[in-house]
MDAnalysis code that builds the backbone (N, CA, C; Angstrom):
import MDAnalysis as mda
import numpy as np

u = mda.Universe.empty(300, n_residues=100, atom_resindex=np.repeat(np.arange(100), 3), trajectory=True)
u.add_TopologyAttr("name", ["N", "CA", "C"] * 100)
u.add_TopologyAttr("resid", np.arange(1, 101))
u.add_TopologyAttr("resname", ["UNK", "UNK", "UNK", "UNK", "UNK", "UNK", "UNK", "UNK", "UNK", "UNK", "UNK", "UNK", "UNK", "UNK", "UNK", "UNK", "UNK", "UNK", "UNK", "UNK", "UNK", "UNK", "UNK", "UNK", "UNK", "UNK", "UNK", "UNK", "UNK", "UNK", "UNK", "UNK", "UNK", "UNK", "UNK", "UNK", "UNK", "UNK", "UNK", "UNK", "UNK", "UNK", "UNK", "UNK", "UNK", "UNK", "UNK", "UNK", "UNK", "UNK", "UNK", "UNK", "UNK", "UNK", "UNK", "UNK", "UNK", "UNK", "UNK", "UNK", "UNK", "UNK", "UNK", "UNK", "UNK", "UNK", "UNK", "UNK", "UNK", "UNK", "UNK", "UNK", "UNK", "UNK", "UNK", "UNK", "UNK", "UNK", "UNK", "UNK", "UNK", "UNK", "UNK", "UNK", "UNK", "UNK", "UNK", "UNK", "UNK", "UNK", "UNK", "UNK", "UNK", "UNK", "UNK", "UNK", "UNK", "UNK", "UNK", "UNK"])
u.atoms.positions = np.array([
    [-17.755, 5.969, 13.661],
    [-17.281, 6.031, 12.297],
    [-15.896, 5.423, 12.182],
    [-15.350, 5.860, 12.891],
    [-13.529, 5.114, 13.082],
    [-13.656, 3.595, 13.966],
    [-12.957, 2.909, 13.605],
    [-13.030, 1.633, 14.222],
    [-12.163, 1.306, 15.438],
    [-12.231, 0.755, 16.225],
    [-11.847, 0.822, 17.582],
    [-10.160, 1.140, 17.424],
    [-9.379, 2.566, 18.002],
    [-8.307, 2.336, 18.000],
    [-7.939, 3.364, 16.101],
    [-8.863, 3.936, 15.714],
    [-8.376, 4.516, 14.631],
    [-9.203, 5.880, 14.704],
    [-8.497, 6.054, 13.640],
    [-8.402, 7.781, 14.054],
    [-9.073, 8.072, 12.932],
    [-10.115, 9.097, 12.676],
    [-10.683, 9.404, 11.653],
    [-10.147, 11.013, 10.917],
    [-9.667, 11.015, 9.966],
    [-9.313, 12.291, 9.534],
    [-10.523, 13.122, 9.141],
    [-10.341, 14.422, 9.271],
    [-11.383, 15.079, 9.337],
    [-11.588, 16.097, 8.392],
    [-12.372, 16.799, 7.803],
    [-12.691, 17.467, 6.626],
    [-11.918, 19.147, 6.486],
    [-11.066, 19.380, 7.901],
    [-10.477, 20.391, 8.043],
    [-8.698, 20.579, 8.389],
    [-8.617, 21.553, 8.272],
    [-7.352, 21.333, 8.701],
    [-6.993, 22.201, 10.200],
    [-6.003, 21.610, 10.887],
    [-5.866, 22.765, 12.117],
    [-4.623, 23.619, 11.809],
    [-3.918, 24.215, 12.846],
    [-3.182, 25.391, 12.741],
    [-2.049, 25.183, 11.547],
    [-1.579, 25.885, 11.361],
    [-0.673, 25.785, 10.068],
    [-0.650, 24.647, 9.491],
    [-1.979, 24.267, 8.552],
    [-2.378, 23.363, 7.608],
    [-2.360, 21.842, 8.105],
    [-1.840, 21.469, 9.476],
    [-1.854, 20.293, 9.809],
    [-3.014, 19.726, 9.736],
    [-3.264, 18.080, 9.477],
    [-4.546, 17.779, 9.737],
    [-4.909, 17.395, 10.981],
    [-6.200, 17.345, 11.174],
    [-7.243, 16.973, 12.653],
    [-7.671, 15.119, 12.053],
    [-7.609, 15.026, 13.514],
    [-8.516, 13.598, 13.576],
    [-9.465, 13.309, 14.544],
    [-10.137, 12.905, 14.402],
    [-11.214, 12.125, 15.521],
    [-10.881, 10.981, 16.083],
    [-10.936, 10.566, 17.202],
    [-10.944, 9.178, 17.721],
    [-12.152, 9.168, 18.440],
    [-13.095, 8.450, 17.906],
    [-14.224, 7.911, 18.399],
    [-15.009, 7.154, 17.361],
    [-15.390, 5.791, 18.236],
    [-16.566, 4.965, 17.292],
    [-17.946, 5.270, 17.682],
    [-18.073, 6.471, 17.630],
    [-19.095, 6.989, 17.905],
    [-19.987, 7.722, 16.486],
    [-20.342, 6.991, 15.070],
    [-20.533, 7.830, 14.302],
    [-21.938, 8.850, 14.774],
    [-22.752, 8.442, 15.423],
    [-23.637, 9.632, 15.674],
    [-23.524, 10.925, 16.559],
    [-22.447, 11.124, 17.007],
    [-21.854, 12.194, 17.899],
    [-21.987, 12.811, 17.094],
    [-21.646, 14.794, 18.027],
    [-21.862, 15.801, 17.075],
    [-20.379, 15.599, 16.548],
    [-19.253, 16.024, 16.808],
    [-17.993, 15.994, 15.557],
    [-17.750, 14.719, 14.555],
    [-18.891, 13.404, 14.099],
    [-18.586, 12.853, 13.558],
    [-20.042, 13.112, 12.342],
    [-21.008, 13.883, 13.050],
    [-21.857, 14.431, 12.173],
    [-21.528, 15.960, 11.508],
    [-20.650, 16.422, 12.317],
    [-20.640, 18.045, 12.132],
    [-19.381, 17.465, 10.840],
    [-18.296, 16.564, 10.969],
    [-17.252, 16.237, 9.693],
    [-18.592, 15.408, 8.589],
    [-19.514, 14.733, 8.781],
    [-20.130, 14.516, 7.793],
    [-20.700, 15.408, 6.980],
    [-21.195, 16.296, 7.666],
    [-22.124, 17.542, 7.158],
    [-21.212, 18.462, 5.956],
    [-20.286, 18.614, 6.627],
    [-19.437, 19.561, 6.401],
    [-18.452, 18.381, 5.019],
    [-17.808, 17.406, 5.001],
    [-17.874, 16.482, 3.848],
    [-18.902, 16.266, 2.189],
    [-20.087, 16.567, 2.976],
    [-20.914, 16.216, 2.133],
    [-21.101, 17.647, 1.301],
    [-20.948, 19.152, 1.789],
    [-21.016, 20.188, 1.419],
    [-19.684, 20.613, 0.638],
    [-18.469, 19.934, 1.222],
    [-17.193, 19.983, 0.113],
    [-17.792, 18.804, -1.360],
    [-18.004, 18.030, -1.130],
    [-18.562, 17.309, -2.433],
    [-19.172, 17.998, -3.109],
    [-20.349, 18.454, -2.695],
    [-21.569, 19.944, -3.750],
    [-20.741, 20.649, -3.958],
    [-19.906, 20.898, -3.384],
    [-18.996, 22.409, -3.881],
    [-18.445, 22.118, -5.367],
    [-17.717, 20.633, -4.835],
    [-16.557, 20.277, -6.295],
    [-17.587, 20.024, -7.594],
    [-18.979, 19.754, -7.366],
    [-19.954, 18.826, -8.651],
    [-20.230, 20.488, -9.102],
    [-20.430, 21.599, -8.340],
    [-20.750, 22.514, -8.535],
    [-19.907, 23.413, -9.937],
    [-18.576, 23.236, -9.292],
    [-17.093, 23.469, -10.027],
    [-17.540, 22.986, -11.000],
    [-17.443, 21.466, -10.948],
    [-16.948, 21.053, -12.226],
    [-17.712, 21.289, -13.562],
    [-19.268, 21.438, -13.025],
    [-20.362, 22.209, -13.923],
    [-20.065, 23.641, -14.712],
    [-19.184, 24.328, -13.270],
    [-18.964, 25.866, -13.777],
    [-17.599, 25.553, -14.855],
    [-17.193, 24.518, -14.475],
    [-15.667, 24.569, -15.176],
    [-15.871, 24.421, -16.966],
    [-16.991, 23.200, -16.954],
    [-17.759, 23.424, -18.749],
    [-18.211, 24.109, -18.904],
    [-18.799, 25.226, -18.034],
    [-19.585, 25.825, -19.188],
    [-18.344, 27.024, -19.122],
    [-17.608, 27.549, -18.649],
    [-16.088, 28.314, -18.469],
    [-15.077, 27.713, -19.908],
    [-14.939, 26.566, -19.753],
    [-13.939, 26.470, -20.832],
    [-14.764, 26.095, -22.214],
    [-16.011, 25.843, -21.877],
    [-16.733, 26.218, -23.388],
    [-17.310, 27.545, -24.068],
    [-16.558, 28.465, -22.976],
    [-17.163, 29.621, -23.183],
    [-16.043, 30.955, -24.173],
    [-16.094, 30.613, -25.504],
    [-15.154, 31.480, -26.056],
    [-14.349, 32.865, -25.560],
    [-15.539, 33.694, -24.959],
    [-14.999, 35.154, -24.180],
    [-14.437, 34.981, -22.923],
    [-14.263, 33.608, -22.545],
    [-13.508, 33.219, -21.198],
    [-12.273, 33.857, -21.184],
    [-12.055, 35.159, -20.077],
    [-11.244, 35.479, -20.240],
    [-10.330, 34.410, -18.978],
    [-8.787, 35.371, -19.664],
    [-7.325, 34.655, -18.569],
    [-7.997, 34.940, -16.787],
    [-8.096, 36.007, -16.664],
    [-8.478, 36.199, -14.961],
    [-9.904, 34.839, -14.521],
    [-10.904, 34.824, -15.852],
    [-11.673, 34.034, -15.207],
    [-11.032, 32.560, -15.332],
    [-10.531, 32.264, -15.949],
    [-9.763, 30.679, -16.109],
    [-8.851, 30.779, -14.862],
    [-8.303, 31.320, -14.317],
    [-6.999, 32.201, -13.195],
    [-7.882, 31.511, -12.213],
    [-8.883, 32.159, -11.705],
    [-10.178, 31.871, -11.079],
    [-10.708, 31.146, -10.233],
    [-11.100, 30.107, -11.939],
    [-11.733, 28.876, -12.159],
    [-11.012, 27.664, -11.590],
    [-9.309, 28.092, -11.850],
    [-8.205, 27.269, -11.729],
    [-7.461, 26.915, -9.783],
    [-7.927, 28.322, -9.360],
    [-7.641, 28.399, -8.285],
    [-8.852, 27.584, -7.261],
    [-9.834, 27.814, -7.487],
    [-11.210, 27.398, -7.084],
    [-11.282, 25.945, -7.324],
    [-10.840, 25.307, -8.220],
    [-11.177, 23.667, -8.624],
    [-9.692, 22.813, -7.925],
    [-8.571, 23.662, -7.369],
    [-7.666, 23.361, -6.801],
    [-7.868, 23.052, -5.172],
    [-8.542, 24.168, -4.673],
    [-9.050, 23.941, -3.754],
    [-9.976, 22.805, -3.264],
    [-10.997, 22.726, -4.304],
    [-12.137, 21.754, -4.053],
    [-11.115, 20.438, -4.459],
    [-10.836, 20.096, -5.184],
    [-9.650, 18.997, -5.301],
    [-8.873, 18.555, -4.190],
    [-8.220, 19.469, -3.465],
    [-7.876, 19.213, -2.143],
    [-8.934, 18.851, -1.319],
    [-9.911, 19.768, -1.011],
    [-10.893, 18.689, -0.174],
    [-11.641, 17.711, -0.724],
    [-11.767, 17.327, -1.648],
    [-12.160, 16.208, -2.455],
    [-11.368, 15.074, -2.187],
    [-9.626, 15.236, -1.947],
    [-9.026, 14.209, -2.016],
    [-8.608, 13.893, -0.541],
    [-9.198, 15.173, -0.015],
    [-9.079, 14.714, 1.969],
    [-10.086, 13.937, 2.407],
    [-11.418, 14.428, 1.889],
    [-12.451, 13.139, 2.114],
    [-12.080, 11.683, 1.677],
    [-11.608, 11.685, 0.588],
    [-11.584, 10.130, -0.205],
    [-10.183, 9.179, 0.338],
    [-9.435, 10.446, 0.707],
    [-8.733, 9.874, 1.673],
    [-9.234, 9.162, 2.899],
    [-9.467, 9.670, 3.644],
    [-10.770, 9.839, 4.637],
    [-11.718, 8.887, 5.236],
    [-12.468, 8.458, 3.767],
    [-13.512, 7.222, 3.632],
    [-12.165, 6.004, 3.345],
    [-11.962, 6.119, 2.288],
    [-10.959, 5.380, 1.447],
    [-9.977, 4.376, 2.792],
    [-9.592, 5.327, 3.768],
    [-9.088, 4.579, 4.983],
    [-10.264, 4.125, 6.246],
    [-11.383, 4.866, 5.817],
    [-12.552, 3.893, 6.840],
    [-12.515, 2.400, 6.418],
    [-12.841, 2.414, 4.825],
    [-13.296, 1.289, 4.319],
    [-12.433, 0.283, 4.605],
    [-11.267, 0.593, 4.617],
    [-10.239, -0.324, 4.461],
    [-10.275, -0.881, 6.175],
    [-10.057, -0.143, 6.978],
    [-10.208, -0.438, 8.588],
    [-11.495, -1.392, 8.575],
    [-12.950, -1.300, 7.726],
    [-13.709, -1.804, 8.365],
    [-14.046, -3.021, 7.348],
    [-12.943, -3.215, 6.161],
    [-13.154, -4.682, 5.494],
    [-13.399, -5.555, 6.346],
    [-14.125, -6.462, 6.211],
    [-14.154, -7.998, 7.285],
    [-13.327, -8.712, 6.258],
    [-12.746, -8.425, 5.292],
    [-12.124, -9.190, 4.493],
    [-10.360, -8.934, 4.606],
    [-10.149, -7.542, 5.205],
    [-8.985, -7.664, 5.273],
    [-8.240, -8.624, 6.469],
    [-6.819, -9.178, 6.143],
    [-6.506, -9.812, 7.068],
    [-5.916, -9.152, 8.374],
])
């Protein structure tokens, strides 16, 4: 998955919030399937959110604790949303044949 010499960031974080990386061009290994797996299940999470988040703020009796909630929960998935896209976002770029 990482291209020779790059480091793949990974869908978690290690001890006091630092991030993890992979080094291996190995995408079918287990830690480059176990960060896919686990990628692809932060994505369902956020499409999940963002479903709960309309029908939440279209919901008149929405109370403050559930918006509180809603707010804390779509923050989260946002963060791993933007660690993946980070993530890919620097695969793609490593594996342009177009970059110079």
């Amino acid at each position: 998955m990482t291209a020779p010499n790059e480091l793949r960031l990974l869908p978690w974080s290690g001890p006091e919030g630092k991030p993890c990386y992979l080094n291996t061009d190995d995408k079918l290994g287990y830690m480059s399937r176990l960060a896919d797996n686990i990628e692809a299940v932060q994505l369902g999470t956020a499409a999940e959110l963002l479903e709960q988040a309309s029908e939440t703020l279209g919901d008149q009796d929405a109370g403050a604790e559930d918006l509180r909630r809603l707010a804390e929960e779509l923050t989260g998935a946002l963060g791993e949303v933007l660690r993946v896209a980070t993530s890919r976002g620097h695969l793609l770029a490593v594996s342009d044949p177009h970059r110079p």
